[in-house]
TORPANU-879930 format. One record per residue (C-alpha): x negated, y, z; residue in one letter; residue number from 0. Coordinates in steps of 0.5 Angstrom, whole numbers, plus 500, padded with zeros to 3 digits. Example, Ala and Ser with C-alpha at 12.3 -4.5 7.8 and 13.67 -1.06 7.14 Angstrom:
<c1:475; c2:491; c3:516; r:A; k:0>
<c1:473; c2:498; c3:514; r:S; k:1>
***
This chain:
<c1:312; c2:651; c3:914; r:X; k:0>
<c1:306; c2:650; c3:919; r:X; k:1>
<c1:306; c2:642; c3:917; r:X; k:2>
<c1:306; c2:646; c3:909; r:X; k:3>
<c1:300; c2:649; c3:910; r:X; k:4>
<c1:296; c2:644; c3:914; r:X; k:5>
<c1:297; c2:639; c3:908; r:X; k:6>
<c1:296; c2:644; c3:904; r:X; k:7>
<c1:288; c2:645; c3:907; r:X; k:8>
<c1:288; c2:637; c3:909; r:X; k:9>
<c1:284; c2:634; c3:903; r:X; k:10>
<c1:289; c2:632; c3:899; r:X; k:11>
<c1:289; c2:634; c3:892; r:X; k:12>
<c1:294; c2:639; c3:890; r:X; k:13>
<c1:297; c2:635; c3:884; r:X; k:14>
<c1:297; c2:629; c3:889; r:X; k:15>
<c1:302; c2:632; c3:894; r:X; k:16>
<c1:306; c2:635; c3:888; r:X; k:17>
<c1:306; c2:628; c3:885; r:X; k:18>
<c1:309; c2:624; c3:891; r:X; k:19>
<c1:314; c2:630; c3:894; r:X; k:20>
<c1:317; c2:628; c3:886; r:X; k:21>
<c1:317; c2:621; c3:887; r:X; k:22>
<c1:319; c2:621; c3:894; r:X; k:23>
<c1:325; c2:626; c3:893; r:X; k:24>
<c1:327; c2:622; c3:886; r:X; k:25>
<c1:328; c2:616; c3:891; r:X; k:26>
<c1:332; c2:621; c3:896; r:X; k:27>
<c1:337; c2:623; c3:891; r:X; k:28>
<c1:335; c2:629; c3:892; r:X; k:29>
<c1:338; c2:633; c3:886; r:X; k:30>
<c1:334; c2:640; c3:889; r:X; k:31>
<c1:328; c2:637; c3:891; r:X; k:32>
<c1:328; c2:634; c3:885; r:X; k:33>
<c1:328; c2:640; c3:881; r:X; k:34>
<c1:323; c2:644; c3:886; r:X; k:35>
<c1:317; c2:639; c3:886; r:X; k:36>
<c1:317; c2:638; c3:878; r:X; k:37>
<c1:318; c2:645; c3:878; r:X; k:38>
<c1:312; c2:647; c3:883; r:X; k:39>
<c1:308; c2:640; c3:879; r:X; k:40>
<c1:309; c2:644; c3:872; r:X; k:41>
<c1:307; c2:649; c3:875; r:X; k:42>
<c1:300; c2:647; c3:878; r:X; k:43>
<c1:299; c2:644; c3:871; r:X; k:44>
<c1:303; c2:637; c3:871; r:X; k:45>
<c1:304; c2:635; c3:864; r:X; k:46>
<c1:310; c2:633; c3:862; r:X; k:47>
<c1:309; c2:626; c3:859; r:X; k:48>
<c1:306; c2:625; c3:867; r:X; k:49>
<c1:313; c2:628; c3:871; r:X; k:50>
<c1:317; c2:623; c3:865; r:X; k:51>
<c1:314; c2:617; c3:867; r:X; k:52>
<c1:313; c2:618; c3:875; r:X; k:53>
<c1:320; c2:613; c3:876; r:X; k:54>
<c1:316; c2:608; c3:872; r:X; k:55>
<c1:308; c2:609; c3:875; r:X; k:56>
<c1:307; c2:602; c3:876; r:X; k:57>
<c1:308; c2:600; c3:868; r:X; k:58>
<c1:304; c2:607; c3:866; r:X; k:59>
<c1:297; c2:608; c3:865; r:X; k:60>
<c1:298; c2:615; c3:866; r:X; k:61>
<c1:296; c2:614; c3:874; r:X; k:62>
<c1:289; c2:614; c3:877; r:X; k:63>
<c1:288; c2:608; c3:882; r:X; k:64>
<c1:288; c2:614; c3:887; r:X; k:65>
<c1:295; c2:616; c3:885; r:X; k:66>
<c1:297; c2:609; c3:884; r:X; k:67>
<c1:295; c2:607; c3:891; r:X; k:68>
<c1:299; c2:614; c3:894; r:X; k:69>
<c1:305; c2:613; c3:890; r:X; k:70>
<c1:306; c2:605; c3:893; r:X; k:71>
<c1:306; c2:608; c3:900; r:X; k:72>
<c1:311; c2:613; c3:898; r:X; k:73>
<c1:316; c2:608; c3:895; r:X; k:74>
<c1:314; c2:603; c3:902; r:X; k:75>
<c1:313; c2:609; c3:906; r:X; k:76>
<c1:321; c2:612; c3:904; r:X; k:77>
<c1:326; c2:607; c3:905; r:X; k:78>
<c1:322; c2:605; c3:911; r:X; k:79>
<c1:329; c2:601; c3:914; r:X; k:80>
<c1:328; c2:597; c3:907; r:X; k:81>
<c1:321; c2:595; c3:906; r:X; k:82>
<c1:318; c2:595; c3:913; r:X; k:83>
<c1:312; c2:600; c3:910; r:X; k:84>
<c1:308; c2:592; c3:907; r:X; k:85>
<c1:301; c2:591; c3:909; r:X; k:86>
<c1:300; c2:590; c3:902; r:X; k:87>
<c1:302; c2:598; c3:900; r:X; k:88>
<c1:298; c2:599; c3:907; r:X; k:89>
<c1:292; c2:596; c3:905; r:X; k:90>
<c1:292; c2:599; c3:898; r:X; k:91>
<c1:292; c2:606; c3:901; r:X; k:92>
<c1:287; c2:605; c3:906; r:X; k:93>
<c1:283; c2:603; c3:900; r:X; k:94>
<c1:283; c2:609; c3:897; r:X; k:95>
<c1:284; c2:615; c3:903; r:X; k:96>
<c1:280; c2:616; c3:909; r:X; k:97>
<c1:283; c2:615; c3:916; r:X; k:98>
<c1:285; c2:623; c3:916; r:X; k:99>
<c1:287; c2:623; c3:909; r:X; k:100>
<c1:292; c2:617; c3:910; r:X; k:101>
<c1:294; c2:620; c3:916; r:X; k:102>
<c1:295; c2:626; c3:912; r:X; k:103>
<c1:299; c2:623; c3:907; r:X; k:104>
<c1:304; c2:619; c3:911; r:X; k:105>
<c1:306; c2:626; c3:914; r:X; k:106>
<c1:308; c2:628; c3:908; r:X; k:107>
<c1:312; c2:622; c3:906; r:X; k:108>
<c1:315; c2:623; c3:912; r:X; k:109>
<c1:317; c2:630; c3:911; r:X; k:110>
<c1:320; c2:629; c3:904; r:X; k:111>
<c1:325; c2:626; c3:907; r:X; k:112>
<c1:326; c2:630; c3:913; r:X; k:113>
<c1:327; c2:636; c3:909; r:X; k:114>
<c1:333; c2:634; c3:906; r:X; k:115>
<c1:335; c2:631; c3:912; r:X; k:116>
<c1:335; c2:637; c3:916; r:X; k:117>
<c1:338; c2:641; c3:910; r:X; k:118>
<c1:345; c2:637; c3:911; r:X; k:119>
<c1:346; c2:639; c3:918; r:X; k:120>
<c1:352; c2:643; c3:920; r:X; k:121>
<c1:350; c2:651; c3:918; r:X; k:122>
<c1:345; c2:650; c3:914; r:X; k:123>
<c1:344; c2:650; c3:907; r:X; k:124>
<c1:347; c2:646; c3:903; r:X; k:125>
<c1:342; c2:642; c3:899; r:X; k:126>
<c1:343; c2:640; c3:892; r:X; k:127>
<c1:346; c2:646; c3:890; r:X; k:128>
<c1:343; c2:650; c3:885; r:X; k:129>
<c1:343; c2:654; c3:878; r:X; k:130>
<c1:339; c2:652; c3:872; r:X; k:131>
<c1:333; c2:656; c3:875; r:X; k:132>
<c1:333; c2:652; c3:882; r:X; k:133>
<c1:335; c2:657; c3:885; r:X; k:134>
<c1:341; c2:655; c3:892; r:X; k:135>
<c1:347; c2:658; c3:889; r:X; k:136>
***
């Protein structure tokens, strides 16, 4: 919660971090994440059509360069062991965010993968496991 809240006042849009929570949580797999951040999204103000075409931003003028470059590292950043996090991607993001900023978005790529890994450990809730309104059933 104490890393929520200090990105939430890091400089990084509001409705930036909703999109690569989504789009970090869409490569995951993570049915409850899913569901959760296109919820908080929505309800920040994301249009649908913006949420639909996430999986597919690159082919999509929906995204600003911006978004575009915090969506790249999302997806080098996410299945790291696979990618190598490429300098390509780096190069992209630090084109677009300050130092801090970057700084700030990689927490919260990495955190979109922690949550649900630490969610899966013994005697804790499980994740993915909700009703039609998102709430852990």
């Amino acid at each position: 919660m104490a890393l929520e809240n200090a990105l939430a006042k890091s400089g990084l849009e509001e409705s930036l971090r909703h999109l690569v929570k989504l789009r970090a949580s869409q490569i995951n797999g993570c049915a409850f994440c899913i569901h959760m951040h296109a919820t908080d999204a929505r309800k920040q103000g994301a249009s649908e059509m913006r949420l639909y075409m996430l999986n597919a931003w690159r082919e999509s003028p929906l995204y600003s360069d911006c978004e575009r470059a915090a969506l790249a590292w999302t997806e080098a950043l996410t299945p790291l062991a696979q990618t190598g996090a490429p300098d390509a991607d780096h190069d992209l993001a630090k084109a677009q965010f300050s130092d801090a900023e970057l700084v700030n978005l990689t927490l919260l790529i990495g955190d979109q993968y922690l949550e649900p890994t630490a969610a899966r450990l013994p005697g804790t809730a499980s994740v993915g496991c909700f009703d039609e309104d998102g709430v852990r059933g």
